[in-house]
C-alpha positions as CSV (number, residue, x, y, z in Angstrom):
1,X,-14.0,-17.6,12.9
2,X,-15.7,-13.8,12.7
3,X,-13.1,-11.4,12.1
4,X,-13.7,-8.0,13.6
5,X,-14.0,-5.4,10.9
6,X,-11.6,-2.8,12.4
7,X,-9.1,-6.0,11.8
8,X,-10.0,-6.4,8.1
9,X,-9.8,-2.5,7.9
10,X,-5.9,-2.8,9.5
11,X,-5.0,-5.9,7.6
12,X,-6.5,-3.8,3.5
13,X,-4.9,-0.5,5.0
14,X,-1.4,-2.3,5.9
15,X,-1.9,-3.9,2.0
16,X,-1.8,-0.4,0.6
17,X,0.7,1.0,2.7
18,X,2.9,-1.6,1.7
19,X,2.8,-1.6,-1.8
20,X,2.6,2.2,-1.5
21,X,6.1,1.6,-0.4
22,X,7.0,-1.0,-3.3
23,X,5.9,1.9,-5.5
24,X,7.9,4.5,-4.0
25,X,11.0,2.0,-3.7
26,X,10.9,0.7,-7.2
27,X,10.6,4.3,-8.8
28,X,13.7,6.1,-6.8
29,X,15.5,2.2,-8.5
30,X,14.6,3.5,-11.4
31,X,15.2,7.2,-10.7
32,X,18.8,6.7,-9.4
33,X,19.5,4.4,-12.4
34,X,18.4,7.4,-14.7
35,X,21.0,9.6,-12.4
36,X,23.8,6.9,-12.9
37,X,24.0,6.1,-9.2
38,X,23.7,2.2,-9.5
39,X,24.5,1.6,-5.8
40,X,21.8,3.9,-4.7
41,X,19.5,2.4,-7.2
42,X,20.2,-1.3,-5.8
43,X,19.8,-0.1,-2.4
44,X,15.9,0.8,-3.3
45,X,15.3,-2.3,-5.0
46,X,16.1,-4.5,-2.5
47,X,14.1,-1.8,0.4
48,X,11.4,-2.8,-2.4
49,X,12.1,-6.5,-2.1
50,X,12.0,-6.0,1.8
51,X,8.4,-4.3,1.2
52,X,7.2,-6.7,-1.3
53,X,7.6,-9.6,1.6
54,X,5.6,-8.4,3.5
55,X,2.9,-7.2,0.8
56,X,3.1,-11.0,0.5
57,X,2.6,-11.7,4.3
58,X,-0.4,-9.5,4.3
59,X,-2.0,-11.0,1.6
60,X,-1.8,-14.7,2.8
61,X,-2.9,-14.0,5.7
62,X,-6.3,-12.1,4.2
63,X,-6.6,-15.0,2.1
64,X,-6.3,-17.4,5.4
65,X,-8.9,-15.4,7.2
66,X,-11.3,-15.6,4.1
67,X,-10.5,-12.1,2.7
68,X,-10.0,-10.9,-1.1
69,X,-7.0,-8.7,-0.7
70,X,-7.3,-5.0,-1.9
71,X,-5.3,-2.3,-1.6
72,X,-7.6,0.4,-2.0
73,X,-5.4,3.6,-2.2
74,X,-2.1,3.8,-2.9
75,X,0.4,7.1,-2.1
76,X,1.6,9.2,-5.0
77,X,5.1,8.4,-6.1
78,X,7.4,11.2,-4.7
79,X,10.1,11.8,-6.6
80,X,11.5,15.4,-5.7
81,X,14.8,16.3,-4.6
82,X,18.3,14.8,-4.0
83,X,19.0,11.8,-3.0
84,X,19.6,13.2,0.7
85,X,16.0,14.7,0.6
86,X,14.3,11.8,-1.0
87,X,15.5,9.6,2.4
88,X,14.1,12.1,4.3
89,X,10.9,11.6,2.3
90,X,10.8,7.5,2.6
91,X,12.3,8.1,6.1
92,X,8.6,9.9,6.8
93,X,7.2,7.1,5.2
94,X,8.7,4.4,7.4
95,X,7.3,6.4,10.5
96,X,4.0,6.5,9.0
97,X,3.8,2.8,8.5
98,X,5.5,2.2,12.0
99,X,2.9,4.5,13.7
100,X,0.5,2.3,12.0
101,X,1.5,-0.9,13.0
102,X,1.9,0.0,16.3
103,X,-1.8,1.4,16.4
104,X,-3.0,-2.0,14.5
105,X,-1.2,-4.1,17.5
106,X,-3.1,-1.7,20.2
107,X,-6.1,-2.1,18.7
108,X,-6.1,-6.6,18.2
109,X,-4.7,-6.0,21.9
110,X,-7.7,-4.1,23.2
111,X,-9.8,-6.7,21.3
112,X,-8.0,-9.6,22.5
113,X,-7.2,-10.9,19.0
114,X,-3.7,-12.5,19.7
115,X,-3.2,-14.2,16.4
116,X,-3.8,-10.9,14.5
117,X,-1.5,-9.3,17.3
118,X,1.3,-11.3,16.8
119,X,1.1,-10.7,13.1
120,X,1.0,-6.7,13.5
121,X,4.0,-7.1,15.9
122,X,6.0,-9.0,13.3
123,X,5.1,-6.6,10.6
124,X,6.4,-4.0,13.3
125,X,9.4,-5.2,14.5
126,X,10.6,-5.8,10.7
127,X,9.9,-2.7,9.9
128,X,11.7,-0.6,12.9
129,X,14.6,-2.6,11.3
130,X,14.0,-1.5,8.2
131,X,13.9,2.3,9.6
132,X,17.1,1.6,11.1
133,X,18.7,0.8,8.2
134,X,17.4,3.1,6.1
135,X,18.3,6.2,9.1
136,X,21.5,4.4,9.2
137,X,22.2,5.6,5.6
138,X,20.4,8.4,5.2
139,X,22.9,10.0,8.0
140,X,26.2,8.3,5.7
141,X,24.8,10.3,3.1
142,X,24.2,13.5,5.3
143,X,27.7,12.6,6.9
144,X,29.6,13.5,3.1
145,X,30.3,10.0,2.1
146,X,29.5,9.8,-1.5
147,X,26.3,9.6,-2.1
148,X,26.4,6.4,-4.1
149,X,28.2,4.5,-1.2
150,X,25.8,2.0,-0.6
């Protein structure tokens, strides 16, 4: 089966968005291990777990249609701030990468490619979940729980 390029184009950008994210996750582990804030830190290594899975998802499914996975540009780490402003940062992120699932299912919509549709709208729905979450936690931490609650 001929893939449509714009497809492959969605499928290696949605690679480098994702492990963008594993990036980003596995360095604020790291950061908020440095600050002593365990909880915090476990908290992004499992969002980087969550991001990994789908890195994985992606991946199989280039492979499946034929593809050599790249990810051909990944975001600089941001590391700036407190832990408050640094969930603002990955909550822009999450946006970003929900923005660009949604455009990807559009697009196999338009195009009538269902299988690749249904994949994009699993990517998105798990990821609105994920932005939940993560918005759910980010407004604890605004709220003045400790900031190591979670």
């Amino acid at each position: 089966m001929t893939q449509d390029p714009a497809v492959l184009g969605y499928l290696g950008r949605a690679l480098s968005l994702e492990l963008s994210a594993v990036q980003q996750y596995l360095s604020l582990t790291k950061l908020f291990e440095l600050r002593g804030m365990p909880q915090a830190a476990e908290q992004f290594r499992h969002e980087a777990q969550e991001e990994m899975k789908h890195a994985e998802l992606i991946i199989g499914r280039m492979l499946a249609l034929g593809v050599a996975p790249n990810a051909s540009h990944l975001r600089p780490v941001h590391l700036d701030g407190t832990l408050s402003q640094l969930m603002e940062y990955v909550s822009q992120m999450e946006a970003q990468i929900i923005d660009f699932y949604t455009r990807a299912v559009r697009d196999c919509s338009r195009i009538q490619d269902h299988e690749n549709r249904f994949f994009f709208e699993k990517l998105l729905h798990e990821e609105q979940q994920h932005a939940t979450g993560l918005e759910h936690w980010r407004h604890e931490i605004e709220n003045g729980q400790p900031a190591d609650s979670k």
